[in-house]
DOVEX-441239 format. One record per residue (C-alpha): x, y, z; residue in one letter; residue number from 1. Coordinates in pm, 1 decimal. Example, Ala and Ser with C-alpha at 12.3 -4.5 7.8 and 13.67 -1.06 7.14 Angstrom:
BEGIN
<pt <1230.0; -450.0; 780.0>; A; 1>
<pt <1367.0; -106.0; 714.0>; S; 2>
//
This chain:
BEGIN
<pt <-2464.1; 187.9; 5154.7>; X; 1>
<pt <-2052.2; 245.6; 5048.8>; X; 2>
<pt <-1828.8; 132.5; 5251.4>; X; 3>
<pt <-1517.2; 320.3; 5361.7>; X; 4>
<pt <-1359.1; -54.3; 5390.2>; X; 5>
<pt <-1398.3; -23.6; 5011.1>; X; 6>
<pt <-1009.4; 100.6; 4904.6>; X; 7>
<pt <-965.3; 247.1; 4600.4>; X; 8>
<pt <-667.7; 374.9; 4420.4>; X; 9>
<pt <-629.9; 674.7; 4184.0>; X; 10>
<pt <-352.4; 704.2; 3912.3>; X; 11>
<pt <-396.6; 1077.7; 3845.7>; X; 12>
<pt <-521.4; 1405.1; 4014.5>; X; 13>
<pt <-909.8; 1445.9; 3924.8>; X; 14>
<pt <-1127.7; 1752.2; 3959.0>; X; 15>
<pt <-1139.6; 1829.4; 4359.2>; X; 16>
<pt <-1505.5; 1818.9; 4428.3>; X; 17>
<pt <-1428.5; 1462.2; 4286.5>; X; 18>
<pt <-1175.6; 1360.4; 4452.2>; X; 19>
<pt <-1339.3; 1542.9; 4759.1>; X; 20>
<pt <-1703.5; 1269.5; 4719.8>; X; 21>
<pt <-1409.7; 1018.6; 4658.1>; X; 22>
<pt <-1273.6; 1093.5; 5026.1>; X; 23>
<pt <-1622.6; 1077.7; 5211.1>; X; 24>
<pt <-1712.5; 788.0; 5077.6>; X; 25>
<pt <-1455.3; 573.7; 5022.6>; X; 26>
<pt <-1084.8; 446.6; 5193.3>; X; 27>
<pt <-891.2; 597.5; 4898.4>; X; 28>
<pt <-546.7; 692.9; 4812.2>; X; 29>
<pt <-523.1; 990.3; 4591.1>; X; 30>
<pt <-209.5; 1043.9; 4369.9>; X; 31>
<pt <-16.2; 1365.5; 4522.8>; X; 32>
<pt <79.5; 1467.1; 4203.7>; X; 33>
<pt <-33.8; 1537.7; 3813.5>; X; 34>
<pt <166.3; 1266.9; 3642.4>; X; 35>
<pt <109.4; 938.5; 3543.2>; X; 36>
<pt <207.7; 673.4; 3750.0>; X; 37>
<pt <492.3; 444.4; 3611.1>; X; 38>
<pt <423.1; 49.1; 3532.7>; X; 39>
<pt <567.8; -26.4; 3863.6>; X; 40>
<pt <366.5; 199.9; 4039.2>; X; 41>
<pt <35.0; 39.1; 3846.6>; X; 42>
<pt <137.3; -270.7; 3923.0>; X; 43>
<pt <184.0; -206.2; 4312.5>; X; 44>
<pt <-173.3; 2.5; 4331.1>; X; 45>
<pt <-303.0; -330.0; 4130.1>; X; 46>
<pt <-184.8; -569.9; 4435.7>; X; 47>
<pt <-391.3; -345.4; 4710.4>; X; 48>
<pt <-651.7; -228.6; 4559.8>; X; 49>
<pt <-1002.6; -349.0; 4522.3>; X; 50>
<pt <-1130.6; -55.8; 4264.7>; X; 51>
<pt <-872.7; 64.0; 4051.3>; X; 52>
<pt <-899.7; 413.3; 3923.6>; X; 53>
<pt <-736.7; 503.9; 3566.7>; X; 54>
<pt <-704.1; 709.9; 3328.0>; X; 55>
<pt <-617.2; 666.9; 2952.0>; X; 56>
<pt <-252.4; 736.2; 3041.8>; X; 57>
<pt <-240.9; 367.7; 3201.1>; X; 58>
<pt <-209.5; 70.3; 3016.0>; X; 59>
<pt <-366.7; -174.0; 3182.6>; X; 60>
<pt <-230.8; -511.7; 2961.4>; X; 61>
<pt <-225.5; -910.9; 2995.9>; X; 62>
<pt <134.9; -884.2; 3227.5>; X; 63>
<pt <-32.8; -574.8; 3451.9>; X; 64>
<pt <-348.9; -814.7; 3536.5>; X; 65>
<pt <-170.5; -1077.8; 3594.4>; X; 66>
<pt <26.0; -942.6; 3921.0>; X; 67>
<pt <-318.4; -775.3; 4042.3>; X; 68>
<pt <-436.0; -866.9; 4385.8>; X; 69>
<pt <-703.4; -1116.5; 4447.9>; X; 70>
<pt <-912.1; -838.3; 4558.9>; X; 71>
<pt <-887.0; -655.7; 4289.6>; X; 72>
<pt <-1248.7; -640.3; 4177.5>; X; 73>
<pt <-1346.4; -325.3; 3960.7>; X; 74>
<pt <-1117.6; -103.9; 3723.1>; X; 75>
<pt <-1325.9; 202.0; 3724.1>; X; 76>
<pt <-1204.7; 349.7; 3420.0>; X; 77>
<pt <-1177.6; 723.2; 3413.7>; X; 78>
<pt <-1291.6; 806.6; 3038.6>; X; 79>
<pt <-1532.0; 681.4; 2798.6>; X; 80>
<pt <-1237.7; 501.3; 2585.5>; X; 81>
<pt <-1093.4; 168.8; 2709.4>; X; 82>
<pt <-910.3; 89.2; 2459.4>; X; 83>
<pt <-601.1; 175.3; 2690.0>; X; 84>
<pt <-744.0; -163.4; 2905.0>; X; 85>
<pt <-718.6; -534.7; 2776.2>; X; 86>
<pt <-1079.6; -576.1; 2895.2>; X; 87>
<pt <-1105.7; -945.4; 2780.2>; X; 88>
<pt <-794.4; -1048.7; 3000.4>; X; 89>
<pt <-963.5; -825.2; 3273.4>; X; 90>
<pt <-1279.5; -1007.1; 3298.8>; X; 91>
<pt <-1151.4; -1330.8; 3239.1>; X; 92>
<pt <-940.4; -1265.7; 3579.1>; X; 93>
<pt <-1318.1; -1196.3; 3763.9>; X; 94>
<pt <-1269.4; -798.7; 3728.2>; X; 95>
<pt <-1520.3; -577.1; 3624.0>; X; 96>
<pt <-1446.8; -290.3; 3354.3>; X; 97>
<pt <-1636.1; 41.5; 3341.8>; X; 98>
<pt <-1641.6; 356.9; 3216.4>; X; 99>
<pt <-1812.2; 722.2; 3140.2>; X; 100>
<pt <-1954.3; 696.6; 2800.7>; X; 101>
<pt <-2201.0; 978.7; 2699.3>; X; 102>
<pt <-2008.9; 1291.1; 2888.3>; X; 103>
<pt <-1800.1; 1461.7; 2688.2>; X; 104>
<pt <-2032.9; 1455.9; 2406.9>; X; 105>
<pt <-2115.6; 1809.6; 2340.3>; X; 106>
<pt <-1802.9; 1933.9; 2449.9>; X; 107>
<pt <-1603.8; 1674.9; 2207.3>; X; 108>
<pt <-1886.9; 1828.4; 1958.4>; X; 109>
<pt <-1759.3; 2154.9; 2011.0>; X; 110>
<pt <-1416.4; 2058.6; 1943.9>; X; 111>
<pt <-1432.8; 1926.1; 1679.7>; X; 112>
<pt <-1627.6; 2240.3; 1502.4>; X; 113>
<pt <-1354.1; 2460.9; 1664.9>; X; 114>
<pt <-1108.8; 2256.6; 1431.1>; X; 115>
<pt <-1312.7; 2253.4; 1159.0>; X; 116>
<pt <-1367.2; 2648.8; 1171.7>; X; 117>
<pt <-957.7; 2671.9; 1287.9>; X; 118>
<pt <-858.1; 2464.4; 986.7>; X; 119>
<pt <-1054.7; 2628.0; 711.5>; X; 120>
<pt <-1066.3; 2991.1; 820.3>; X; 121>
<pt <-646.4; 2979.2; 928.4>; X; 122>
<pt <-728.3; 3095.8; 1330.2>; X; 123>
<pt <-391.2; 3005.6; 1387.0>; X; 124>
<pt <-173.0; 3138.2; 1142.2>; X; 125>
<pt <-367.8; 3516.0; 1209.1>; X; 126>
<pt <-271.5; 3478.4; 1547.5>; X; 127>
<pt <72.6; 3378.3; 1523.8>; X; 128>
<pt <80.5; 3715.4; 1282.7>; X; 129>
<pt <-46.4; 3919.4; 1565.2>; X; 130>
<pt <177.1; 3779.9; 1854.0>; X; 131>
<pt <455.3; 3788.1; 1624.0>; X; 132>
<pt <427.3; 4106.9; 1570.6>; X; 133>
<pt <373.6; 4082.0; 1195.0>; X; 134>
<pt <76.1; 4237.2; 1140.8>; X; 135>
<pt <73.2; 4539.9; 961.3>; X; 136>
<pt <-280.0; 4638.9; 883.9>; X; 137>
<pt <-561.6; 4488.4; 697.0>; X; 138>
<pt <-543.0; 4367.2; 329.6>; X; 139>
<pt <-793.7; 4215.1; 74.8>; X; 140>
<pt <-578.7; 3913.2; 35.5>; X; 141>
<pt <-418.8; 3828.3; 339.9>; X; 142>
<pt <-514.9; 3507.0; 523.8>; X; 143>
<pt <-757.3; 3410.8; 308.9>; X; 144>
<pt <-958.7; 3087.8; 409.0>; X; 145>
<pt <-1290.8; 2931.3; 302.5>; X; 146>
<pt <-1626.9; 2964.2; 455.7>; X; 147>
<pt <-1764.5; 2629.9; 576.7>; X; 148>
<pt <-2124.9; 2692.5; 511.8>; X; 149>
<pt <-2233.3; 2519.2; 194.2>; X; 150>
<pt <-1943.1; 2301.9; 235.7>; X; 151>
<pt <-1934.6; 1882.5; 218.5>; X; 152>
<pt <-1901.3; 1734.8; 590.9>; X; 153>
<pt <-1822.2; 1359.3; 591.9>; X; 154>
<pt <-1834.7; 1209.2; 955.1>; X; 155>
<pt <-1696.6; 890.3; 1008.9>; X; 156>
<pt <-1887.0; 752.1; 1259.3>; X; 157>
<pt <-2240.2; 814.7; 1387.1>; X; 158>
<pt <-2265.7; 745.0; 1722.6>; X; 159>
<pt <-2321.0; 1029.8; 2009.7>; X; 160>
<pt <-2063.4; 1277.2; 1938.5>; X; 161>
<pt <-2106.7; 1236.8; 1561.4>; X; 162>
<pt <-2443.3; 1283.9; 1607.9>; X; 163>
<pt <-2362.0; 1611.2; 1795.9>; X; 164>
<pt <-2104.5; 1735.1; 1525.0>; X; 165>
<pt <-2384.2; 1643.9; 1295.3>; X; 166>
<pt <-2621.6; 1898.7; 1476.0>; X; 167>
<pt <-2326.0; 2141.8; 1461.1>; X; 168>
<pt <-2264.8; 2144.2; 1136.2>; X; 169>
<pt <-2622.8; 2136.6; 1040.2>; X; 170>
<pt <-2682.9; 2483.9; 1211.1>; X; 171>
<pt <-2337.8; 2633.3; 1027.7>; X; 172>
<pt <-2468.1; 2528.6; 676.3>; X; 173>
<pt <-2286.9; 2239.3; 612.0>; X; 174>
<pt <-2393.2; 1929.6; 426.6>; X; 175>
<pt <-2360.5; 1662.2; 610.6>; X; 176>
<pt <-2292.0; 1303.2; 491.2>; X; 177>
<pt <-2156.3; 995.6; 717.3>; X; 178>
<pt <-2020.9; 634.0; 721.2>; X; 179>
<pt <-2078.5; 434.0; 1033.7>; X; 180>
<pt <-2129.3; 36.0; 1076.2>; X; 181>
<pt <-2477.9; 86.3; 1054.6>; X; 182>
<pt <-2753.4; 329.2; 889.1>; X; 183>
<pt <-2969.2; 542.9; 1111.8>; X; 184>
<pt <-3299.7; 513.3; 1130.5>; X; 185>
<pt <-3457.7; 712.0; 843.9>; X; 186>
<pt <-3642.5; 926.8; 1120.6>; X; 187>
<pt <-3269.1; 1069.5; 1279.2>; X; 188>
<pt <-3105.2; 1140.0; 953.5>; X; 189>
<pt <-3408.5; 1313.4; 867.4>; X; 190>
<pt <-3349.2; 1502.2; 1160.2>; X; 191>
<pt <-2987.7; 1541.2; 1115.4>; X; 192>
<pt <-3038.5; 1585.9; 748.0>; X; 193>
<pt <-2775.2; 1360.1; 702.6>; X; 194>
<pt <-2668.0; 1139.3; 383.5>; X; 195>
<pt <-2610.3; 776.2; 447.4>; X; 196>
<pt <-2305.4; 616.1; 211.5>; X; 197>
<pt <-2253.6; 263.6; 193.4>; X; 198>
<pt <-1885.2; 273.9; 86.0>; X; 199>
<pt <-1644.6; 495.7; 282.1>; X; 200>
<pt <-1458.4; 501.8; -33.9>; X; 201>
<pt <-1719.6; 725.1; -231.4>; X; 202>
<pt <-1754.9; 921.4; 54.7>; X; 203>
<pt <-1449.5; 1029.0; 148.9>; X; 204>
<pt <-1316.1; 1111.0; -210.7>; X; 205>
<pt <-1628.8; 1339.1; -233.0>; X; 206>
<pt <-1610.4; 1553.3; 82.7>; X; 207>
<pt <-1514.5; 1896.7; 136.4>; X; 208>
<pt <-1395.9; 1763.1; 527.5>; X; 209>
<pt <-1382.9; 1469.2; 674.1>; X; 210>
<pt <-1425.3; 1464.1; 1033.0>; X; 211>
<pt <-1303.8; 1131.3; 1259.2>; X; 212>
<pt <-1584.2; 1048.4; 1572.5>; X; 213>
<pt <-1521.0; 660.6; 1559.5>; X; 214>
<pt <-1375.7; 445.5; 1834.2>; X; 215>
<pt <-1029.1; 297.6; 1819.0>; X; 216>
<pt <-1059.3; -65.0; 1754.4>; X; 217>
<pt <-863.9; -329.7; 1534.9>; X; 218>
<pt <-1094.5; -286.5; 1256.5>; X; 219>
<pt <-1041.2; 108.8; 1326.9>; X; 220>
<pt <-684.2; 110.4; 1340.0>; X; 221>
<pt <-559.6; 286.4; 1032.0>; X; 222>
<pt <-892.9; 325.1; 837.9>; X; 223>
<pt <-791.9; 650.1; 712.1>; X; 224>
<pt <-485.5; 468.1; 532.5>; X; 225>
<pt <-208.3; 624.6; 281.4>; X; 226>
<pt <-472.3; 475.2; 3.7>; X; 227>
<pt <-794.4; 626.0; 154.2>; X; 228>
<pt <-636.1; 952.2; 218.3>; X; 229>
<pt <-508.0; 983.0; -121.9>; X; 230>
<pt <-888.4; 987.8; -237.7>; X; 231>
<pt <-961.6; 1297.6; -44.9>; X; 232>
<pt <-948.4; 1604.6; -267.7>; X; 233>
<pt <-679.5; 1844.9; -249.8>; X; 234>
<pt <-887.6; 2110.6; -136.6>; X; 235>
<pt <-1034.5; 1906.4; 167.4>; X; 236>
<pt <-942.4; 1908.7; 520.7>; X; 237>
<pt <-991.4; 1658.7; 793.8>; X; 238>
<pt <-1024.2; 1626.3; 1179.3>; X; 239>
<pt <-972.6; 1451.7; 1421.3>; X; 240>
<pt <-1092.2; 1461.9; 1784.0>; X; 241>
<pt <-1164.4; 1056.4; 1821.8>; X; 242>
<pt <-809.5; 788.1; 1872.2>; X; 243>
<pt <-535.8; 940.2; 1701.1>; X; 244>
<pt <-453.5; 537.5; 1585.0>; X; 245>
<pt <-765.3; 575.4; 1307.4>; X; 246>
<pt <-527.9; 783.7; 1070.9>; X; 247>
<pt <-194.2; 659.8; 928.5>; X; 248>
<pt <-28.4; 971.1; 1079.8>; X; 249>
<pt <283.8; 923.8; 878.1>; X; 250>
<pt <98.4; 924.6; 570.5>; X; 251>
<pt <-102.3; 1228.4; 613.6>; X; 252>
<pt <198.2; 1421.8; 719.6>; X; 253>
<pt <365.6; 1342.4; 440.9>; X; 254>
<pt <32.1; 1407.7; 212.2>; X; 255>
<pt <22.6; 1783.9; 427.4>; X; 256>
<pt <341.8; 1880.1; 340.6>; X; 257>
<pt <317.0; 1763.5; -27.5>; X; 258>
<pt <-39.1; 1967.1; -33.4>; X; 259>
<pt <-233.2; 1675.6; -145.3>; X; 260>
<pt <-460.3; 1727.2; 156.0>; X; 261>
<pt <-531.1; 2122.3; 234.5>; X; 262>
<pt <-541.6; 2112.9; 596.1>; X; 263>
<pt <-569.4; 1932.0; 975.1>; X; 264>
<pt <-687.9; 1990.9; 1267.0>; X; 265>
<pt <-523.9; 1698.0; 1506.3>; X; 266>
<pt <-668.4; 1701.3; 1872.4>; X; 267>
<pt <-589.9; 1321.5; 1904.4>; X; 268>
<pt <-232.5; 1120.7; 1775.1>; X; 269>
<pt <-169.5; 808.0; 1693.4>; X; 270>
<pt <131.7; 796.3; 1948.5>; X; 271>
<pt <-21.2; 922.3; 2230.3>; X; 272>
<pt <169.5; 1264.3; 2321.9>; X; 273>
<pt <430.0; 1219.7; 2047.3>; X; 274>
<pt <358.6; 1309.5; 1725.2>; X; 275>
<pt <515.9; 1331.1; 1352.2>; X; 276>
<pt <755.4; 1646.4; 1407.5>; X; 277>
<pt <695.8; 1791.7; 1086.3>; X; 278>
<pt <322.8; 1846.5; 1172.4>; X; 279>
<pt <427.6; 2109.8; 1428.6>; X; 280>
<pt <583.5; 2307.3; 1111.0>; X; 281>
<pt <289.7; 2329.3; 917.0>; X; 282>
<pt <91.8; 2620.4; 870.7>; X; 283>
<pt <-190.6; 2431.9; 729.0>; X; 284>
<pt <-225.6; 2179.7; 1055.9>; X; 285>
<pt <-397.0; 2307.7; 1360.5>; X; 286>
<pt <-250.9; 2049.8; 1679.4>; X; 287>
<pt <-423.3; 2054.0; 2024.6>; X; 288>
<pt <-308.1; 1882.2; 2365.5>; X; 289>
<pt <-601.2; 1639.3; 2356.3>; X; 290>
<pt <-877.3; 1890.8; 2490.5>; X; 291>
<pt <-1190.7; 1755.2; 2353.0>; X; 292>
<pt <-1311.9; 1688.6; 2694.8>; X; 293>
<pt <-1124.4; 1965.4; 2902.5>; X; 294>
<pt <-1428.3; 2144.7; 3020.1>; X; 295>
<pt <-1504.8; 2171.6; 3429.8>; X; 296>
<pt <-1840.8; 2069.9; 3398.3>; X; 297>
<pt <-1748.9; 1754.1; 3163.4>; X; 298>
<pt <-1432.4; 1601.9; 3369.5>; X; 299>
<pt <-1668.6; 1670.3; 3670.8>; X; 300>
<pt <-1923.6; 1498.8; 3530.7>; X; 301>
<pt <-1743.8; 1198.2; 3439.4>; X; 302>
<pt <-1593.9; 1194.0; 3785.6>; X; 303>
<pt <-1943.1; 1128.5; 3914.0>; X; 304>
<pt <-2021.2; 840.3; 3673.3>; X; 305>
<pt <-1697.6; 697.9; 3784.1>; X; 306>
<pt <-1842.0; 745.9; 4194.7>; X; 307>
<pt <-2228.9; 603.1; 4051.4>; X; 308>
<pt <-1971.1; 283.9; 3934.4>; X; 309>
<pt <-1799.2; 199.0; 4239.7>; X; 310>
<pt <-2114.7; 291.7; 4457.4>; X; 311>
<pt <-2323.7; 59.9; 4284.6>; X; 312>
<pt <-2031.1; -213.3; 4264.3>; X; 313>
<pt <-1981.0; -171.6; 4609.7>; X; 314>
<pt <-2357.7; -210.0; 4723.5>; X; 315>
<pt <-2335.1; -573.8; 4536.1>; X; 316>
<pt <-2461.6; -459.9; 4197.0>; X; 317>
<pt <-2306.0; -476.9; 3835.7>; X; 318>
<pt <-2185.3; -74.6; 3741.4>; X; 319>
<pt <-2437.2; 54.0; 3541.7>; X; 320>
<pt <-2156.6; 143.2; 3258.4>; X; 321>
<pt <-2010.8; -189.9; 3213.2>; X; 322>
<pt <-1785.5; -266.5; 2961.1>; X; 323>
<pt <-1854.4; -572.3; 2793.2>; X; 324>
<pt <-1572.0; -790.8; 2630.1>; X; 325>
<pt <-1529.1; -816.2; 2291.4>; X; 326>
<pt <-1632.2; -1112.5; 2074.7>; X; 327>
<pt <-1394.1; -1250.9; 1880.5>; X; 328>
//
């Protein structure tokens, strides 16, 4: 059984039946308010802690781990991406890494055709007309956008959610194509109806959208380069709703404004909450507050794969969503 002797720290507010489990079961100390804690802060809930609870706003590197407490046993990450958390310097220090893969799937999913749709049909731009009070009645020829059915979808990365944009798109009429590291089985892109291509190259300079669902690592960071992105048509569009550090954000602002690429939809940056300034002047660029996982049910959900993790550390077991270090 848990053990209230168990303390465990949180860095940010979470959803308050979670925080409410949190409570009965454990000795924890809740943050009083909604903002990230500073690097001093970390490193103070690091020395008296024996479960550390973060979220992607915390960077957990080689200097935080090395002023952790001895007790300091699990860093029960809040979030399916740890690429916020040096993981190898973690458990080579005897601390356990997990996180909440496989919950904000469909709701990621969703995002990501909400951009697509956004981009391509200009959401925003019709209602910045009507809150502006610009609009003046209806006309053949205003705000015209593209219909996506029938359209080329190129996903960049087949896991779970691009599995579920695949699905998606699928039902709207899109063709769907994807890279990943490796193919399906023949059986699931059956199912999908999704074409395989070897070279991201080809695919990308053939697409009507490309869509980003791949994780942020160093053989991720700045795939979508100034040279790849230059082999996307004019006419395409692309999304993101992955690790803003994927796409060379500099470049594809300054493709955007030049209109060498048609459209964005940004839900993710490559600088965290800052961002190129000139994308926030572009018509053609839809920008979201990193909501691909802001539904109740899907931050409560990960809330109780973070409780399953500590519960399971705590009765003397590995957490069932352990993060394993990279090999190098």
């Amino acid at each position: 059984m848990p053990t209230k002797d168990l303390s465990v720290v949180v860095t940010r507010r979470l959803p308050e039946p979670v925080e409410t489990r949190m409570t009965e079961l454990f000795n924890v100390e809740l943050r009083d308010t909604d903002t990230p804690m500073t690097r001093a802060e970390l490193a103070a809930a690091m020395q008296r802690a024996d479960v550390l609870v973060p979220t992607l706003s915390d960077r957990i590197d080689v200097e935080l781990l090395d002023q952790a407490g001895d007790q300091l046993r699990l860093i029960a990450n809040y979030g399916a991406g740890v690429d916020h958390i040096d993981v190898n310097a973690a458990r080579e220090r005897g601390i356990f890494v997990s996180n909440t893969p496989g919950v904000m799937t469909e709701d990621t999913a969703d995002m990501t055709l909400a951009l697509i749709i956004s981009v391509t049909r200009r959401l925003p731009e019709g209602v910045a007309r009507i809150q502006g009070g610009k609009w003046t009645g209806w006309s053949p020829n205003a705000l015209l956008g593209g219909r996506i059915s029938g359209r080329r979808l190129g996903i960049l990365g087949m896991g779970r959610i691009g599995q579920a944009v695949a699905r998606r798109a699928q039902a709207f009429g899109m063709q769907v194509h994807y890279h990943n590291r490796r193919r399906l089985r023949p059986e699931t892109e059956q199912d999908l109806g999704a074409t395989y291509w070897d070279s991201l190259d080809q695919m990308v300079a053939r697409m009507d959208v490309i869509s980003i669902n791949c994780p942020h690592t160093p053989s991720t960071f700045h795939l979508m380069n100034a040279r790849r992105l230059k082999l996307m048509k004019p006419s395409a569009v692309i999304v993101n709703t992955s690790r803003g550090e994927v796409i060379d954000e500099n470049a594809l602002t300054r493709m955007l404004r030049a209109g060498e690429i048609a459209g964005a939809g940004l839900d993710v940056f490559e600088h965290g909450s800052e961002f190129n300034p000139h994308l926030r002047q572009l018509p053609n660029v839809v920008l979201l507050p990193h909501m691909g996982s802001a539904t109740v049910e899907g931050r409560i959900e990960m809330g109780e794969k973070v409780l399953i993790n500590i519960k399971t550390f705590d009765d003397g077991h590995r957490p069932p969503d352990l993060v394993l270090p990279t090999v190098i």
